[in-house]
VOPAGU-2260 file (C-alpha; in pm, 1 decimal, decimal comma):
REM VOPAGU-2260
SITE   aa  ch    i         X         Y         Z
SITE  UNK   A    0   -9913,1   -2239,6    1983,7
SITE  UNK   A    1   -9734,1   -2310,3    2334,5
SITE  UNK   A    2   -9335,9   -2259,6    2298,0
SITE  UNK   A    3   -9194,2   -2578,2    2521,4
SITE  UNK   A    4   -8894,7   -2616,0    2625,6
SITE  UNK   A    5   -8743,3   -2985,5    2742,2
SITE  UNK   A    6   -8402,2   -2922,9    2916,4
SITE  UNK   A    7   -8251,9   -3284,5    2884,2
SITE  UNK   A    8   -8389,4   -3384,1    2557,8
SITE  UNK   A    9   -8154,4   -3629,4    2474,6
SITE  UNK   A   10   -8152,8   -3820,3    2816,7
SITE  UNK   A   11   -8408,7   -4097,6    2862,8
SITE  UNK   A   12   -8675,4   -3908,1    3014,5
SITE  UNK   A   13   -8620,8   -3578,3    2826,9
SITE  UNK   A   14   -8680,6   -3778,1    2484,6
SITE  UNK   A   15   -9000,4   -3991,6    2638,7
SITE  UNK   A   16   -9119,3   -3584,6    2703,6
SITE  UNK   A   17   -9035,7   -3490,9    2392,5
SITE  UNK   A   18   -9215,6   -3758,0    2195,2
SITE  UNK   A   19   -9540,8   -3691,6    2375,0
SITE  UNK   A   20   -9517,3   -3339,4    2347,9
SITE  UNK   A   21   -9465,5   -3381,6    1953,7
SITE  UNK   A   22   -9739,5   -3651,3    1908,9
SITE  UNK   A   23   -9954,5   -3408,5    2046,3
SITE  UNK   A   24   -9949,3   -3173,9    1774,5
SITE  UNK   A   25   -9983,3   -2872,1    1947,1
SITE  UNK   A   26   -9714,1   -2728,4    2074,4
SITE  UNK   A   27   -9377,6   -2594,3    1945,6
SITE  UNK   A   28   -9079,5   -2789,9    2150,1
SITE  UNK   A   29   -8747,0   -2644,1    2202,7
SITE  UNK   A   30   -8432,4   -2854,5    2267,0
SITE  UNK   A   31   -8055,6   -2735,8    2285,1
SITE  UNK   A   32   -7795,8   -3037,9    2295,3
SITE  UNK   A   33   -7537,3   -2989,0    2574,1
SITE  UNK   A   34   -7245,2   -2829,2    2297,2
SITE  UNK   A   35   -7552,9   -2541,3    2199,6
SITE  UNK   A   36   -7590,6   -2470,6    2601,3
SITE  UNK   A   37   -7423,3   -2529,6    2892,2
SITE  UNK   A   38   -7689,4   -2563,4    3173,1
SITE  UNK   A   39   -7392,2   -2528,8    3409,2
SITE  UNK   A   40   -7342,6   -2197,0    3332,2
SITE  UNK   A   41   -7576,4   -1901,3    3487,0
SITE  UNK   A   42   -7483,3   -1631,0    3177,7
SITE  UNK   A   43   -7560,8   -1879,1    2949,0
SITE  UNK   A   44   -7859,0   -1996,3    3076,3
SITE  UNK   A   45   -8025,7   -1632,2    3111,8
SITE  UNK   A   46   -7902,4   -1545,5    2746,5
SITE  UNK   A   47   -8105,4   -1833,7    2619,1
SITE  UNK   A   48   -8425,1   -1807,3    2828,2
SITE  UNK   A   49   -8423,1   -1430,4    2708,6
SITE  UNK   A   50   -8371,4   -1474,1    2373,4
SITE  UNK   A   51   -8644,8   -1761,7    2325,6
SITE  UNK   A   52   -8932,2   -1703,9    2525,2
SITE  UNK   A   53   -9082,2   -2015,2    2679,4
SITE  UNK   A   54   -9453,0   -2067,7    2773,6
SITE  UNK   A   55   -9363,0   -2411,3    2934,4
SITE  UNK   A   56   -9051,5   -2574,0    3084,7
SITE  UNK   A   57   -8947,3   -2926,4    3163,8
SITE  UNK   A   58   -8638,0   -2931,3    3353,6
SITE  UNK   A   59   -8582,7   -3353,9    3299,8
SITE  UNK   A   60   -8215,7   -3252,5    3299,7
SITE  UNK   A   61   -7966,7   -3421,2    3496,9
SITE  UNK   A   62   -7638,6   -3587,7    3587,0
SITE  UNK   A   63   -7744,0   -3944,4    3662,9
SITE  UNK   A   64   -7612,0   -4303,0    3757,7
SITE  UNK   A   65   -7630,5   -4620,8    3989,7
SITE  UNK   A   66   -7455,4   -4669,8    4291,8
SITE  UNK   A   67   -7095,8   -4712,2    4190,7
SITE  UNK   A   68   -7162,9   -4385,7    3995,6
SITE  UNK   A   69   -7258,0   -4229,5    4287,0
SITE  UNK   A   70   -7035,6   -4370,8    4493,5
SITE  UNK   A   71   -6734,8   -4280,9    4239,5
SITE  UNK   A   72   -6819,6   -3924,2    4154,8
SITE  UNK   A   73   -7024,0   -3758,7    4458,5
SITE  UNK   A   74   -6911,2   -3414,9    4436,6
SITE  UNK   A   75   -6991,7   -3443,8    4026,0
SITE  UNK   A   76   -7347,2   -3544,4    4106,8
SITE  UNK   A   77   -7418,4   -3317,2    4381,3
SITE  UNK   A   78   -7250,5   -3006,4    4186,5
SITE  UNK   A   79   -7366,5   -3061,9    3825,2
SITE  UNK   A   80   -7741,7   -3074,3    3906,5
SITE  UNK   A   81   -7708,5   -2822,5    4174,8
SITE  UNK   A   82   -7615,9   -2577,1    3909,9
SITE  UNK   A   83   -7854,2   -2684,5    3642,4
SITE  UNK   A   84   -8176,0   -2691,3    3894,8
SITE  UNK   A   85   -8073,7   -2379,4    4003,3
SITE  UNK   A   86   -8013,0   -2185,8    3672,4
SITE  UNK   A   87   -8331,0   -2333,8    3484,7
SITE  UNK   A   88   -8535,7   -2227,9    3756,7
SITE  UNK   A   89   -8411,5   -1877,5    3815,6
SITE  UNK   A   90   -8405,0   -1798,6    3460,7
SITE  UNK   A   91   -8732,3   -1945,7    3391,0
SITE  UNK   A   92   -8892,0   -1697,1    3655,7
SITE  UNK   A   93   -8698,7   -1367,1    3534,9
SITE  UNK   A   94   -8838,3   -1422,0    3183,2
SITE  UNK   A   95   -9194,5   -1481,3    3308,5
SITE  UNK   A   96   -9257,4   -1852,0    3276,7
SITE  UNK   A   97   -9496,8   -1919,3    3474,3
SITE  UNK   A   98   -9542,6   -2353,3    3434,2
SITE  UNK   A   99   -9249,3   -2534,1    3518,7
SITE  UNK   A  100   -9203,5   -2890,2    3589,0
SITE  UNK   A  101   -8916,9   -3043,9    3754,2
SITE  UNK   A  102   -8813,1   -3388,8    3753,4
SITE  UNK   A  103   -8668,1   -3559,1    4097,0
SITE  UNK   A  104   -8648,6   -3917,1    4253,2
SITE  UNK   A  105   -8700,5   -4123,1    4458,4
SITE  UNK   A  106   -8398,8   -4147,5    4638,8
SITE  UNK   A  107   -8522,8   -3807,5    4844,5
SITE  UNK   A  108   -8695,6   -3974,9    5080,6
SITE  UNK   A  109   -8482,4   -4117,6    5387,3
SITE  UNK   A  110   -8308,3   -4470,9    5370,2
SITE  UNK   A  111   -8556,6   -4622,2    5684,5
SITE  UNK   A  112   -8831,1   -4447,0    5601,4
SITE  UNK   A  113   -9197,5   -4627,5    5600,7
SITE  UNK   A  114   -9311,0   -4821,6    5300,5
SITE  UNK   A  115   -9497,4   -4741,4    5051,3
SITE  UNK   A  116   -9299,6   -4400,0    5071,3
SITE  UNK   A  117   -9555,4   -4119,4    5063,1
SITE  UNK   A  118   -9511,3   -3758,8    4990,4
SITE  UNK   A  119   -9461,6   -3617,9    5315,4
SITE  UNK   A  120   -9186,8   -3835,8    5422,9
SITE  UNK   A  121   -8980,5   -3590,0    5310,5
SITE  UNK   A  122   -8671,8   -3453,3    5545,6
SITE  UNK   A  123   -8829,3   -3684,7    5788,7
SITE  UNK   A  124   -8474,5   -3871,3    5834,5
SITE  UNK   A  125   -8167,6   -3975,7    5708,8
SITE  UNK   A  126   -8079,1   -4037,8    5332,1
SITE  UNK   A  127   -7922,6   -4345,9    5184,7
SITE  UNK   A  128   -7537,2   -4288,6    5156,7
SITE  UNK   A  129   -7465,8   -4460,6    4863,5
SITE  UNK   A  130   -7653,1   -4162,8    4644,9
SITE  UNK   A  131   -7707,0   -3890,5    4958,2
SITE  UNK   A  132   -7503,7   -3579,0    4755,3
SITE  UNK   A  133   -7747,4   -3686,1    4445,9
SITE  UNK   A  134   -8026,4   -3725,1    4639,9
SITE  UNK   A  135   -7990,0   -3368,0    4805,5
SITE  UNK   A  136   -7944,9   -3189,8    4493,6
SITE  UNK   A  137   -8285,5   -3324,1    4384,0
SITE  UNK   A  138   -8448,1   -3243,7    4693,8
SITE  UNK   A  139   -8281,0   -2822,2    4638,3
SITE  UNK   A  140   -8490,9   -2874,1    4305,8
SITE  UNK   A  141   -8806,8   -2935,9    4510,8
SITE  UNK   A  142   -8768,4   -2652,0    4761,3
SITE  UNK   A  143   -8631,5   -2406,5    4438,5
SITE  UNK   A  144   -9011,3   -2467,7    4311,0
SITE  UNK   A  145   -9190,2   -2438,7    4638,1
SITE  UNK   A  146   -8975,3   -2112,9    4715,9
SITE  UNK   A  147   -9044,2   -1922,7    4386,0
SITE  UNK   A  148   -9401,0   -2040,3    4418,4
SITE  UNK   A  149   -9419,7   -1898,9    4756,1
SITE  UNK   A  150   -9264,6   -1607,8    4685,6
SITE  UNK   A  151   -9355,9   -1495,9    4335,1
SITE  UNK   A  152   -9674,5   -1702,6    4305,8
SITE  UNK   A  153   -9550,5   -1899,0    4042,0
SITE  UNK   A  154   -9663,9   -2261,4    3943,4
SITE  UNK   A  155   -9367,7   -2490,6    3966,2
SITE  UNK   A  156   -9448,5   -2846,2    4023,2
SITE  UNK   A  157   -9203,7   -3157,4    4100,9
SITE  UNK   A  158   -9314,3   -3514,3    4039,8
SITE  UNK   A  159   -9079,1   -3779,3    4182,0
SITE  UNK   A  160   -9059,8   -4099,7    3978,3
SITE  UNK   A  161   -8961,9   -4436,0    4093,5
SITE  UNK   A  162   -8714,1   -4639,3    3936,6
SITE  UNK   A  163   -8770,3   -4580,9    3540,5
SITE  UNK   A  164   -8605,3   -4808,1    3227,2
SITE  UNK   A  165   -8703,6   -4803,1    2878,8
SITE  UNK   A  166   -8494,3   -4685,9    2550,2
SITE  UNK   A  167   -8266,0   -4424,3    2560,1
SITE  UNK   A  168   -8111,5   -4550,9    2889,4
SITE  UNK   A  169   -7775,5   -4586,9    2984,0
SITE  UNK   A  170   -7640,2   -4940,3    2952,6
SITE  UNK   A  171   -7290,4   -4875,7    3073,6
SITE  UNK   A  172   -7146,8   -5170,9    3207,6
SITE  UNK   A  173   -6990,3   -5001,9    3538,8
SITE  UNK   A  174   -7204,7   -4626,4    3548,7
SITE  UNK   A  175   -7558,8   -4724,0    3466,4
SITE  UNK   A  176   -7874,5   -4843,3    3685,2
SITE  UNK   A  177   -7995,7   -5190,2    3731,7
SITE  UNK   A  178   -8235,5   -5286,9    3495,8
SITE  UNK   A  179   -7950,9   -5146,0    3173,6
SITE  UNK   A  180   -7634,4   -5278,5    3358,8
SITE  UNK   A  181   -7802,7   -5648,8    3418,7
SITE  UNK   A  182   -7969,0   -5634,1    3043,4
SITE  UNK   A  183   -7593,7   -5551,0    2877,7
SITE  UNK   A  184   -7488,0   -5805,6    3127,9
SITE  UNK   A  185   -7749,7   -6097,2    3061,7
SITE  UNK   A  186   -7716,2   -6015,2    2649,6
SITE  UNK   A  187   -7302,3   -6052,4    2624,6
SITE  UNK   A  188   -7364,5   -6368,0    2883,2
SITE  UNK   A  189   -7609,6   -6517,1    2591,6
SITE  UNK   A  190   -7379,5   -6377,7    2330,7
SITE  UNK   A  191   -7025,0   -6498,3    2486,6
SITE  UNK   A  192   -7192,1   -6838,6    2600,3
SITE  UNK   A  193   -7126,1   -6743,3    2996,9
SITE  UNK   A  194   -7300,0   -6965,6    3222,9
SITE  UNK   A  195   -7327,7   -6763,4    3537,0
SITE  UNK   A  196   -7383,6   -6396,7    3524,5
SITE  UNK   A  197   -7292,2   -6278,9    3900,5
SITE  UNK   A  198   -7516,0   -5999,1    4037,6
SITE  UNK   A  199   -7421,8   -5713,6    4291,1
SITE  UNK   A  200   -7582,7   -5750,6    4661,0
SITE  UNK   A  201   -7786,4   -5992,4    4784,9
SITE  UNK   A  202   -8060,1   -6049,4    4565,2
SITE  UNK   A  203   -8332,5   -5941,1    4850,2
SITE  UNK   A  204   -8393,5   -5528,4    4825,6
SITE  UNK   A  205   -8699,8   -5486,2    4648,8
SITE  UNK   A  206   -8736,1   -5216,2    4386,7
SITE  UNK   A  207   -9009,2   -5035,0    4191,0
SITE  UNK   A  208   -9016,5   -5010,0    3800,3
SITE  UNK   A  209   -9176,9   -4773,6    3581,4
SITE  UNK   A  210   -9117,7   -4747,2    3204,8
SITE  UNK   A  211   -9038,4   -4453,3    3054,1
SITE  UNK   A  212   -9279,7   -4381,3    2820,3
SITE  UNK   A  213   -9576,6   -4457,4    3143,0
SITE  UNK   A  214   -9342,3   -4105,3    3323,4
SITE  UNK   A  215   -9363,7   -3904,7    2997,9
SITE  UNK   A  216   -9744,6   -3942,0    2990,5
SITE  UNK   A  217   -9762,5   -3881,0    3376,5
SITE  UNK   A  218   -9506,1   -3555,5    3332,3
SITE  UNK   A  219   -9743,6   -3393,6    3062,1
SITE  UNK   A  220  -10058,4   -3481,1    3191,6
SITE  UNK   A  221   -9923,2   -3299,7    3586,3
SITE  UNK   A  222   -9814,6   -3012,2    3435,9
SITE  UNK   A  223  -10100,5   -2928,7    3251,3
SITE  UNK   A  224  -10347,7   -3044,6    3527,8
SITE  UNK   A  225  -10557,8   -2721,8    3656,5
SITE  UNK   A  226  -10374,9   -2567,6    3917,4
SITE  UNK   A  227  -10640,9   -2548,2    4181,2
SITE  UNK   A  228  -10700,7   -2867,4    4135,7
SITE  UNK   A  229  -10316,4   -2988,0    4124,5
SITE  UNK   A  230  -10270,6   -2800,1    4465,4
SITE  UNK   A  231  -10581,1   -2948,4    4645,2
SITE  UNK   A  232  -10402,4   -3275,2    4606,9
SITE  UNK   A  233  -10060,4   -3179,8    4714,8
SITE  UNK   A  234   -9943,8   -2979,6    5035,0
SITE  UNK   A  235  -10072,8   -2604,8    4967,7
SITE  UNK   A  236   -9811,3   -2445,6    4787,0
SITE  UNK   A  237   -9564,3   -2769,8    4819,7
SITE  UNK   A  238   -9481,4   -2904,2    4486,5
SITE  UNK   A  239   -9433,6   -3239,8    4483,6
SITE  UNK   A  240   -9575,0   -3600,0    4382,6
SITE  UNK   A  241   -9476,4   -3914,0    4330,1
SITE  UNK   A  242   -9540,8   -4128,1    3986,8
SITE  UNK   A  243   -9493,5   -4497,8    4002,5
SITE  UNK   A  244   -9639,4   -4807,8    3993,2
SITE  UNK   A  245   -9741,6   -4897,3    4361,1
SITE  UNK   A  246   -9568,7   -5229,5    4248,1
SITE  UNK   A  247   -9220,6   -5411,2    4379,9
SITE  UNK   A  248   -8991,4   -5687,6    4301,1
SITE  UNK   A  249   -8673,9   -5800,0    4476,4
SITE  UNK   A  250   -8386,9   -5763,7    4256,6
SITE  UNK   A  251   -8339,4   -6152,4    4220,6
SITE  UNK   A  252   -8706,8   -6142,8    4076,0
SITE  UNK   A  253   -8611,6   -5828,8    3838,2
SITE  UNK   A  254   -8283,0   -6087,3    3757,5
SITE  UNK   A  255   -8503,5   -6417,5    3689,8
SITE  UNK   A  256   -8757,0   -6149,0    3483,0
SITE  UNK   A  257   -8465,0   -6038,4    3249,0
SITE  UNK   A  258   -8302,8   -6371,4    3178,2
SITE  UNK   A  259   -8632,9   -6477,9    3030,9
SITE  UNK   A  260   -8684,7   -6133,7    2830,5
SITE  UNK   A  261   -8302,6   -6162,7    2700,1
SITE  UNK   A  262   -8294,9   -6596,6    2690,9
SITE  UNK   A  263   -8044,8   -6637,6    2888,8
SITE  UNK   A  264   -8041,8   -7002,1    3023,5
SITE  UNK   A  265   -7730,4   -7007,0    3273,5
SITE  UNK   A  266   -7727,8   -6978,4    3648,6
SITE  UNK   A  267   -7763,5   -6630,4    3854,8
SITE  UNK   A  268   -7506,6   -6545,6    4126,0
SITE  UNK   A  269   -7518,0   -6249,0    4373,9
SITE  UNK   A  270   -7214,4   -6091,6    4546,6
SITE  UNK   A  271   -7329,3   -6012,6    4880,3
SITE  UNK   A  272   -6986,8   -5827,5    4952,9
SITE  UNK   A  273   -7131,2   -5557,6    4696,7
SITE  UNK   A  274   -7375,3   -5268,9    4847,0
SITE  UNK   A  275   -7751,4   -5343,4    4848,6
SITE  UNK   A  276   -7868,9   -4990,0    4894,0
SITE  UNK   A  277   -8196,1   -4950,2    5055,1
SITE  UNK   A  278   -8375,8   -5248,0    5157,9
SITE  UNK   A  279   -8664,5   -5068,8    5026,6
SITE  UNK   A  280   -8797,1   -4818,0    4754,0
SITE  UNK   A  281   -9195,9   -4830,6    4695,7
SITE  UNK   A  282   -9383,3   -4526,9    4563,6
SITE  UNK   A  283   -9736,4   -4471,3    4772,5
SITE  UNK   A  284   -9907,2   -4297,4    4428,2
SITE  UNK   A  285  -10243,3   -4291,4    4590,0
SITE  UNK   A  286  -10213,1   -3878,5    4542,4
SITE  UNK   A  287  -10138,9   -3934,1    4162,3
SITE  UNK   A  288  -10414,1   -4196,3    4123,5
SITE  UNK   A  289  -10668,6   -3936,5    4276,7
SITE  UNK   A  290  -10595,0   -3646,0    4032,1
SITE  UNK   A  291  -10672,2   -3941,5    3721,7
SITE  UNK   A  292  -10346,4   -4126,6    3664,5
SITE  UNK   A  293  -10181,9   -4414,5    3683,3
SITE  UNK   A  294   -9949,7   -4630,0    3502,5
SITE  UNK   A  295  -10023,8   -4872,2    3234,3
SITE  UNK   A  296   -9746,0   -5088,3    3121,8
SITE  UNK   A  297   -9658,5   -5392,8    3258,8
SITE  UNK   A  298   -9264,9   -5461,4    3391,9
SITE  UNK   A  299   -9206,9   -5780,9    3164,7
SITE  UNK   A  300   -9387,3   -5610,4    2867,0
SITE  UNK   A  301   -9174,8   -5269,6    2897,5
SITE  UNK   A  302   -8860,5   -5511,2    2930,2
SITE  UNK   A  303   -8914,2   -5682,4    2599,2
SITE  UNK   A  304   -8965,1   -5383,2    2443,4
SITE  UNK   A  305   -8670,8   -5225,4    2620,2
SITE  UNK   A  306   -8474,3   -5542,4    2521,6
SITE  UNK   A  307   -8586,4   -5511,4    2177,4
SITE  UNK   A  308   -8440,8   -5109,6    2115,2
SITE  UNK   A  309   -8108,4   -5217,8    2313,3
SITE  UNK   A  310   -8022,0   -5502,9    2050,5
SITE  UNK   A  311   -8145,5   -5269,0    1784,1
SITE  UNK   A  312   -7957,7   -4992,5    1890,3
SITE  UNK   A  313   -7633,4   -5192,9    2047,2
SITE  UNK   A  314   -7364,5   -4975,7    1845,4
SITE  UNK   A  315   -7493,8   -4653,9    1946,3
SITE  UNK   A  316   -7619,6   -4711,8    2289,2
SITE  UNK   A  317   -7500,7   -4447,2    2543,7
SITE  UNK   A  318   -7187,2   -4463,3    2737,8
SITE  UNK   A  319   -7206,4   -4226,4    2990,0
């Protein structure tokens, strides 16, 4: 039986991973919560990879946020998954593991760069500001894979989701991403009786949405994809692909969407003095469709259900 490990378990994506790896049935999975093991720390790190033995790792953790996180706390972002990218990796390799999947975004590709984005747009321009320290930490992760694959022939892959929601998220009112912050935001508006809910930007950049759940199943199924065939769809020894839905809405659309899911029946305002970000973040998945995958929930179906687990959960829901 396969020894797994999920660094980030308790994140959204890390506990998506883990549920598919335990329905499954096959595997042993192997979680530490962040007060077992500090990823931060390199000594740590090592002592645990040597004393557990791993046959797989999934490296889904991260310091994340939207834009007034990123915008608040760059050197936090750009420091705190430097060091965790880098010490997963390295001790993965010294103690033999030879599968490895690490889990990026798509804010590496450049602010203007043509849409759908496709794989090698990458480095081919200038990153969005608003999340460029974040953004460059995630692309490190890529080139840590491609240089220990290059170098020690191991078989570290990267898949870059789009935009992803579902439970587990962060609905912070002030440090979370758009689809949790406008859900808390639409919910209290139904629950206080608010009749405008005011939204940042203008309402016109158009984003891609993939559930959760739809980049668990895409995260198990790449990493155990046979590796001749994986690298016959991506750049030689290059390590990435992106996982999406090849679908867009404009924000105001994603707004109109959630005031249905969540029944809110007031008017929508938009603060154009507030940052938009880039005009433009679309996922070109025609490499992940080729290799036998693509996503299968619907965005207004994943928001109900979404919806559903935040007023469920609403007393526990993360924080930070």
């Amino acid at each position: 039986m396969q020894r797994i490990y999920v660094a980030g378990h308790r994140g959204m994506v890390g506990s998506a991973i883990v549920r598919q790896l335990e329905a499954r049935g096959d595997c042993e999975v192997i979680t530490r919560t962040h007060a077992q093991l500090d990823l931060r720390s390199q000594a740590d790190v090592q002592k645990f990879f040597r004393n557990e033995r791993f046959d797989q790792v999934y490296l889904a953790a991260a310091k994340v946020g939207g834009i007034y996180a990123n915008n608040t706390y760059p050197a936090d972002f750009i420091y705190e998954n430097l060091m965790m990218e880098c010490n997963i990796i390295d001790a993965a390799h010294r103690t033999g593991v030879q599968q490895l999947l690490f889990l990026g975004s798509s804010c590496i590709y450049p602010r203007n760069v043509p849409q759908p984005m496709r794989e090698d747009a990458l480095l081919t321009g200038i990153l969005e500001a608003t999340n460029e320290p974040y953004a460059v930490a995630k692309i490190a992760g890529i080139k840590l894979c491609e240089s220990y694959n290059r170098q020690y022939g191991r078989d570290y892959r990267s898949v870059m989701p789009t935009n992803l929601y579902g439970q587990h998220d962060n609905f912070h009112p002030d440090n979370s991403h758009v689809i949790p912050a406008l859900m808390r935001r639409f919910h209290e508006a139904v629950q206080s009786g608010v009749e405008e809910v005011i939204i940042w930007g203008s309402g016109t950049p158009k984003r891609e949405f993939l559930h959760v759940d739809d980049m668990a199943a895409a995260s198990v199924y790449v990493m155990n994809m046979d590796q001749d065939i994986y690298r016959a769809n991506t750049h030689s020894m290059l390590s990435h692909i992106n996982v999406g839905t090849g679908v867009d809405c404009t924000i105001r659309e994603l707004a109109e969407t959630l005031a249905r899911v969540t029944g809110f029946k007031g008017q929508l305002g938009f603060d154009a003095s507030k940052p938009d970000g880039t005009p433009r973040k679309l996922m070109d998945v025609t490499r992940l469709k080729a290799l036998g995958w693509q996503a299968k929930i619907e965005l207004e179906e994943g928001l109900r259900a979404t919806y559903a687990w935040f007023v469920a959960n609403q007393d526990h829901y993360r924080q930070a």
